[in-house]
C-alpha positions in Angstrom: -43.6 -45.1 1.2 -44.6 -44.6 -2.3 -43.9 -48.0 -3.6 -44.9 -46.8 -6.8 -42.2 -44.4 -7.1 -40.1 -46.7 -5.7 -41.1 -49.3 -8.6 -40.6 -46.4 -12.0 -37.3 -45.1 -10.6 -35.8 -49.1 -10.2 -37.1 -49.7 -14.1 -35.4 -46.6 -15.0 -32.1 -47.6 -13.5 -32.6 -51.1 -14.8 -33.0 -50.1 -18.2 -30.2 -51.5 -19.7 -30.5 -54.5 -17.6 -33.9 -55.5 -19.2 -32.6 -54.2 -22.8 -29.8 -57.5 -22.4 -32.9 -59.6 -21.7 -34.6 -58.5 -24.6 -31.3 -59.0 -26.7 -30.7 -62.7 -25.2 -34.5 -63.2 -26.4 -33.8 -62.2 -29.9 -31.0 -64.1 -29.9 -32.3 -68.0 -28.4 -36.1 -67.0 -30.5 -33.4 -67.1 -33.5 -32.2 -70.4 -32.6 -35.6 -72.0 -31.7 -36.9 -70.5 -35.3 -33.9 -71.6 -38.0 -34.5 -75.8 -35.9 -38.8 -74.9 -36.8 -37.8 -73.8 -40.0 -35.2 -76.6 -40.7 -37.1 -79.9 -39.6 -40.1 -78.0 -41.3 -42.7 -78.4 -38.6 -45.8 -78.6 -40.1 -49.5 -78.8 -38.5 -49.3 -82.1 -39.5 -47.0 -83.0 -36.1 -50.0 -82.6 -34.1 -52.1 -85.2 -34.9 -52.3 -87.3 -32.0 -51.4 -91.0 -31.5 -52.9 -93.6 -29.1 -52.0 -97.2 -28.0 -48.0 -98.0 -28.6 -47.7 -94.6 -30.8 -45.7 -96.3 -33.2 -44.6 -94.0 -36.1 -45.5 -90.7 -34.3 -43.8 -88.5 -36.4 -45.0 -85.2 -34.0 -43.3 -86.8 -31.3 -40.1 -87.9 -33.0 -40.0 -84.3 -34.1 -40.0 -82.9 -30.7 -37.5 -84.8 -29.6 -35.2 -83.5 -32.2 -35.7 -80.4 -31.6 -35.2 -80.3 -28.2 -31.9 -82.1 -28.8 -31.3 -79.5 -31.5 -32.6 -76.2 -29.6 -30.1 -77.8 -26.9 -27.1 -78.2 -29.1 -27.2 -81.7 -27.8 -26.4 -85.4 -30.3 -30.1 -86.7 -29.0 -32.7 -85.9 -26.7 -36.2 -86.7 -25.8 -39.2 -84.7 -24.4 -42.1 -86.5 -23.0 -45.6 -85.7 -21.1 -45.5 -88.7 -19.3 -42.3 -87.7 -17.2 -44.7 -86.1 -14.7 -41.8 -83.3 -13.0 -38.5 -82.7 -13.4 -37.9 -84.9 -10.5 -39.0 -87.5 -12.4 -37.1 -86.9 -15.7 -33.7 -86.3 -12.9 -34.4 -90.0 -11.8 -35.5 -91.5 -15.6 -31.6 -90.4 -16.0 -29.8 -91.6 -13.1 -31.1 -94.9 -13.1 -30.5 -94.9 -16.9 -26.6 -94.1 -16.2 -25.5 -95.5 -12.8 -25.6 -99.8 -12.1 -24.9 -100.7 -9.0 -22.1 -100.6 -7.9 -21.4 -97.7 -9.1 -21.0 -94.0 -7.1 -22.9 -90.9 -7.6 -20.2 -87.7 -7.3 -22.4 -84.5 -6.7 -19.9 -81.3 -6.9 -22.4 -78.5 -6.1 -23.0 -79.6 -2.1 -26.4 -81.7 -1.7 -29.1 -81.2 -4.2 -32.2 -80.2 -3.9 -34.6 -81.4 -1.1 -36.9 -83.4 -4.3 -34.1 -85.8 -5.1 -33.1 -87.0 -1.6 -35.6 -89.8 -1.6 -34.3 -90.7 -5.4 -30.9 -90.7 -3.6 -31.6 -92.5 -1.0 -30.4 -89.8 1.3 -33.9 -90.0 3.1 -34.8 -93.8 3.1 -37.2 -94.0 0.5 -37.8 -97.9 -1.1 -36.7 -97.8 -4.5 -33.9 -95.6 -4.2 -30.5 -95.5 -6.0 -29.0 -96.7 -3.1 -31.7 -99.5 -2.7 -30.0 -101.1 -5.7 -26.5 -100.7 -4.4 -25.8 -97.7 -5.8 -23.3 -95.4 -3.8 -23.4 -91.3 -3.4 -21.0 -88.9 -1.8 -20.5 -84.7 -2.5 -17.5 -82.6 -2.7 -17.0 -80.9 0.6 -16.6 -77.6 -0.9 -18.7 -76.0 -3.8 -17.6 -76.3 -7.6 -14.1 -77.1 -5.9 -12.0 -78.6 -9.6 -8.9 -79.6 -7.9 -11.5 -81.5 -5.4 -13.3 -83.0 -8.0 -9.7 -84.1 -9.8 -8.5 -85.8 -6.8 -11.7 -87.3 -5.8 -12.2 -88.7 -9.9 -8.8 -90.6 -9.2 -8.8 -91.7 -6.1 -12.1 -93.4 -6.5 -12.7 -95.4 -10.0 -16.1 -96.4 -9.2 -17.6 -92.6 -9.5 -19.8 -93.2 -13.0 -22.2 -89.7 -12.8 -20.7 -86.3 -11.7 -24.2 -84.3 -10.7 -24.0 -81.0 -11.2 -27.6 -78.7 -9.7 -27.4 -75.6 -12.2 -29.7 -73.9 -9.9 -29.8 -72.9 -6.4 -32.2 -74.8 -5.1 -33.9 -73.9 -1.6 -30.1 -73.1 -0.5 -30.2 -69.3 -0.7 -26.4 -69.3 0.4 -25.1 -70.7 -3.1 -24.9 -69.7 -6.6 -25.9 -70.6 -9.6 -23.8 -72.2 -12.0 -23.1 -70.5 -15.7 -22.5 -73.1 -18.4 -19.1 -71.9 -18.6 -18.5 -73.3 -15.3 -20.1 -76.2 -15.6 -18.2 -76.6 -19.2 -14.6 -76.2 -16.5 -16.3 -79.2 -14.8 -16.6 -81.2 -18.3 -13.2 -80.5 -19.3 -11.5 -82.3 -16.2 -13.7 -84.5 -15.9 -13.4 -85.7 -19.4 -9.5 -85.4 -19.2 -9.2 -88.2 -16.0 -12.5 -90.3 -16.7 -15.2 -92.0 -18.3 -18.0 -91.1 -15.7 -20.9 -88.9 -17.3 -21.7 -85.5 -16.6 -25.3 -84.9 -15.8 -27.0 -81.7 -15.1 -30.2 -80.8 -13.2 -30.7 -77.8 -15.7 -34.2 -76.6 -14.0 -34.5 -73.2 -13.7 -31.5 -72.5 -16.2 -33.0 -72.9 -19.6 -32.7 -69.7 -22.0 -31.1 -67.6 -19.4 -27.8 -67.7 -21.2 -26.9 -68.1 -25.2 -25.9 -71.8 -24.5 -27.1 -74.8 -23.0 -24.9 -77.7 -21.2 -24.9 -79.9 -23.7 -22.5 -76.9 -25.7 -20.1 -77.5 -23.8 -19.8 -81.4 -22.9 -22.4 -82.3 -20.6 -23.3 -85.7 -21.4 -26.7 -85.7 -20.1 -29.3 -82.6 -19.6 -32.4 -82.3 -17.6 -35.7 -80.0 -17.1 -38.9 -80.0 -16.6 -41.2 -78.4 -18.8 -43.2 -76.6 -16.8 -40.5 -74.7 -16.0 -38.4 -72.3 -18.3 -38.2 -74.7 -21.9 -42.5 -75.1 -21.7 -42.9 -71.2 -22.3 -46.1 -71.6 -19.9 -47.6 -73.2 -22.6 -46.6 -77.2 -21.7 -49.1 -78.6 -19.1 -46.9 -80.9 -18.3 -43.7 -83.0 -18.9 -39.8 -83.7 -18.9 -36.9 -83.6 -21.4 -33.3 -85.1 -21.2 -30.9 -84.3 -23.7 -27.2 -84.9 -24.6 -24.8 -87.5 -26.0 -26.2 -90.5 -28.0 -24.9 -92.8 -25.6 -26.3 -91.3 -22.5 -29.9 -90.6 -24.3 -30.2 -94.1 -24.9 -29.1 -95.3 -21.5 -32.2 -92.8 -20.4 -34.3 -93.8 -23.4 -34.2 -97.7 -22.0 -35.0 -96.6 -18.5 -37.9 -94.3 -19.5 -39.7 -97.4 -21.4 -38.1 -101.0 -21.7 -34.5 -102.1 -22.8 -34.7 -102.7 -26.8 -37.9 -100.3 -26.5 -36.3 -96.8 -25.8 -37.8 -94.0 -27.7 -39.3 -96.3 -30.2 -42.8 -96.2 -28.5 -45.3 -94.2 -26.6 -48.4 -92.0 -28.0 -48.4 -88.8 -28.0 -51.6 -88.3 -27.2 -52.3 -84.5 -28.0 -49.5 -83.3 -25.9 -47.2 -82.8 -28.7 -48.3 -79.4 -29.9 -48.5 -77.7 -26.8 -45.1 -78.7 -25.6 -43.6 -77.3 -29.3 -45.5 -74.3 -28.9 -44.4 -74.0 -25.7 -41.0 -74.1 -26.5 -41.8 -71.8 -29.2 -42.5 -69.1 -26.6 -39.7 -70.0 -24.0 -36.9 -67.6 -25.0 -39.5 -64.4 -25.1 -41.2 -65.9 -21.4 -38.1 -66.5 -19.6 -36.9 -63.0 -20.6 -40.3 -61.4 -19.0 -39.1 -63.6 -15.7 -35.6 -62.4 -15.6 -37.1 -59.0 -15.7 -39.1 -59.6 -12.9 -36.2 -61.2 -11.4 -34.5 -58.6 -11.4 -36.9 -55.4 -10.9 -37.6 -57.6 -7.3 -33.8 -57.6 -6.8 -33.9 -54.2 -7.2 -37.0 -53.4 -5.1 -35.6 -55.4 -2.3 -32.4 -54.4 -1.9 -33.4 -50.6 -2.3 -35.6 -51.0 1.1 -32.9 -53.0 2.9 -33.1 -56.6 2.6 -30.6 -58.5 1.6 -31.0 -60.1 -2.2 -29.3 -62.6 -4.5 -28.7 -62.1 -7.1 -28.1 -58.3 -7.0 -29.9 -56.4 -9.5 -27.2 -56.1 -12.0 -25.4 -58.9 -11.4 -25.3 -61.8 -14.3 -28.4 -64.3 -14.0 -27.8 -67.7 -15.3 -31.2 -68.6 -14.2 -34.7 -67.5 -13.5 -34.8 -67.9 -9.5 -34.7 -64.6 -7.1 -33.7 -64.6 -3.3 -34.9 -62.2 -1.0 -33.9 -62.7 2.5 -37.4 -61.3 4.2 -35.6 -62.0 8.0 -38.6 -63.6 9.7 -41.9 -65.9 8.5 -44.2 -63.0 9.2 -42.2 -61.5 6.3 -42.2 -65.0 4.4 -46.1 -65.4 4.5 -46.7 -61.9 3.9 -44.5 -61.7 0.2 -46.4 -65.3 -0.8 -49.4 -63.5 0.3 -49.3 -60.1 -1.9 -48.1 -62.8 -4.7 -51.1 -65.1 -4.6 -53.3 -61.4 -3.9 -52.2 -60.6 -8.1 -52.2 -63.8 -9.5 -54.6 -64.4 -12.5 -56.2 -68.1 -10.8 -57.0 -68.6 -7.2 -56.5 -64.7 -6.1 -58.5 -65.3 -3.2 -56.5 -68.1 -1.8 -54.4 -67.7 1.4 -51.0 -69.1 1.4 -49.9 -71.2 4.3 -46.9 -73.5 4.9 -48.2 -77.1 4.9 -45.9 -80.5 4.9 -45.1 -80.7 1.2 -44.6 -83.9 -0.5 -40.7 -84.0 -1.0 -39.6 -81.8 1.5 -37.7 -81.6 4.7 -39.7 -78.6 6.5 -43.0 -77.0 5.9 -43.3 -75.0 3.1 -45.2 -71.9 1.7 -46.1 -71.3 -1.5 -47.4 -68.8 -3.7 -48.7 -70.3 -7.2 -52.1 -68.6 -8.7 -50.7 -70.7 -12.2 -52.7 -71.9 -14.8 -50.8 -75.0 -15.0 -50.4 -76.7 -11.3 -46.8 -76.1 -10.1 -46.0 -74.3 -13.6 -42.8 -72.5 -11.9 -42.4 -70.1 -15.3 -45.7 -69.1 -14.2 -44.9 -65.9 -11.2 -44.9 -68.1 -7.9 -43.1 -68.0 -4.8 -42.2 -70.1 -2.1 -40.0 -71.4 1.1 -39.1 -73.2 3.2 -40.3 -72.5 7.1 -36.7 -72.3 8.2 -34.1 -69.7 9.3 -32.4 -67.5 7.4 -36.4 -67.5 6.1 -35.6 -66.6 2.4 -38.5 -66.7 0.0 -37.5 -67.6 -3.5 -39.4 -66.2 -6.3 -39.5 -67.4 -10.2 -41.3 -67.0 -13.4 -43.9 -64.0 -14.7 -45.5 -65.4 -18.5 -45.7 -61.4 -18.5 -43.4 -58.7 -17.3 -46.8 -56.4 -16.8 -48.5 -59.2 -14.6 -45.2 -60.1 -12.9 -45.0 -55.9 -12.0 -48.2 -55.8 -10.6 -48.1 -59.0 -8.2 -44.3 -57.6 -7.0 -45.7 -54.6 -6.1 -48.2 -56.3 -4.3 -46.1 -58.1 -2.4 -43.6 -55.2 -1.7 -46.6 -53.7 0.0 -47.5 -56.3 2.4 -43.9 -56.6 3.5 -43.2 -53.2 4.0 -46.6 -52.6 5.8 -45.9 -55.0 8.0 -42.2 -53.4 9.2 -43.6 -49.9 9.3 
């Protein structure tokens, strides 16, 4: 096969495709640009701050324009929220007492937040502190969601994942969907809409927050650091629910009043600076792999012209030779550790063995091209990010090879 061939004919069919991307670029580096120019960033936001960080006006910067970039009331973005993991639980804890129930209405969330859960017995979980969970038995369902929102008054979060996650058989959620989800919600209750937005940042012209979601959540070395961040979380959304977060991040009566900066503050603006241009190079990628795949017979989701509402590409490769092979032709092309091997190994946070692609720069930077799966039947490998579309195109390719070679 000559892959590529194979590779210049799928661009040229995908050529309006990657001229949307390039139009929802324009269109988010707009918004990003008029919040810069408003709160008139200056080079004087990146001065760093040490012991308490009291004052820091860099920091109290970023957080506004996170909050702002997010059409959210409030928000906050910090480098000592070490994953988005960590920011998910910073804002459960902040909202739910016990007591109270979780209500997740996109089926069980990813495999990270089961210990936060306490759905894997982990000490220190929610429902350590008496705090209850329970999931919708069908997907998005509204009318399930209604009944469930009245029958039980205790429900105080309603968790929506925006992303797939390592379940290859769902969707991803648009934010008009999940602004349905607010709407009801809203109408019967007082409980507070979170969402895990990981993944979803800058795929779409709006963010959660647009449309009622009362509390927001990444990480930044995914989609909203531009490959730039090294590290870090943000949450953003209504006053109320930022400072309910705020309180568990630090202390109560402490909240977003203290914590140095440290140097971290220009990298994760300039990062965010970069993130509508960078996530437009991954959804190309995204979708030339689609299109790659699904041309040579494997089964892919999303298609290649369907609408992406985050960065994330399933390939159902049909067995783990396949699996290791794709992570291998990924790591093969990536610009640090080329040499490496990928292997599945017991991951921290996971159910099975995983394998994992990631030649990043920054350590687990998923913007950065990377790919990875779980060691489990129907063996789909999920692959996000490319800080480049040309990088991204070359590692693909190298990866297409592997796997067809293999099934000659």
């Amino acid at each position: 096969m000559d892959i590529e061939k194979l590779i210049l004919d799928c661009e040229t069919e995908l050529s309006e495709v990657f001229r949307s991307f390039d139009t929802l670029s324009l269109y988010n580096t707009r918004k990003v640009l008029k919040a810069f120019v408003k709160n008139r960033v200056s080079a004087a936001h990146f001065m760093p701050t040490d012991g308490y960080g009291y004052g820091d006006a860099g920091r109290e910067l970023c957080d506004r324009l996170f909050a702002e970039i997010f059409e959210a009331e409030d928000g906050f973005a910090r480098h000592s929220l070490v994953s988005g993991t960590h920011a998910l639980t910073v804002g459960l804890f902040g909202l739910l007492r016990p007591g109270d129930m979780m209500l997740c209405a996109t089926g069980i969330p990813y495999d990270t937040i089961h210990g936060v859960i306490g759905l894997t017995p982990h000490s220190g979980s929610l429902a350590d502190f008496g705090i209850k969970y329970r999931q919708t038995e069908n997907f998005m369902d509204i009318e399930e969601i209604k009944r469930t929102l009245l029958e039980d008054k205790t429900i105080k979060v309603v968790y929506l994942q925006r992303s797939r996650g390592y379940n290859g058989a769902r969707r991803t959620l648009s934010v008009s969907e999940i602004g349905e989800v607010c709407s009801v919600v809203k109408s019967i209750s007082d409980a507070f809409i979170m969402v895990d937005n990981c993944y979803g940042e800058f795929c779409e012209e709006h963010e959660p927050p647009f449309v009622g979601a009362d509390l927001t959540v990444g990480s930044l070395i995914k989609n909203p650091g531009g490959g730039i961040a090294e590290t870090g979380g943000y949450l953003v959304g209504t006053k109320k629910a930022v400072s309910l977060a705020a309180e568990r991040l630090t202390a109560p009566s402490i909240g977003l009043e203290c914590g140095a900066s440290l140097g971290h503050t220009k990298p994760m603006i300039k990062g965010l600076f970069f993130a509508p241009h960078v996530v437009a190079q991954s959804l190309k990628a995204a979708a030339l792999t689609a299109k790659i795949f699904e041309t040579s017979g494997f089964t892919v989701s999303p298609t290649p012209f369907e609408k992406r509402f985050d960065i994330i590409q399933t390939i159902n490769l049909e067995s783990p030779e396949n699996v290791c092979a794709f992570c291998a032709g990924i790591q093969s092309m990536s610009p640090i550790d080329s040499s490496a091997v990928p292997e599945p190994w017991d991951m921290p946070g996971y159910d099975d063995p995983v394998i994992m692609a990631a030649g990043a720069f920054t350590q687990g930077a998923s913007i950065e091209l990377s790919a990875d799966a779980p060691m489990r039947p129907p063996y789909s490998v999920f692959m996000q990010g490319g800080l480049t579309y040309e990088s991204a195109r070359i590692a693909i390719q190298a990866a297409a090879e592997r796997v067809f070679k293999l099934n000659q």
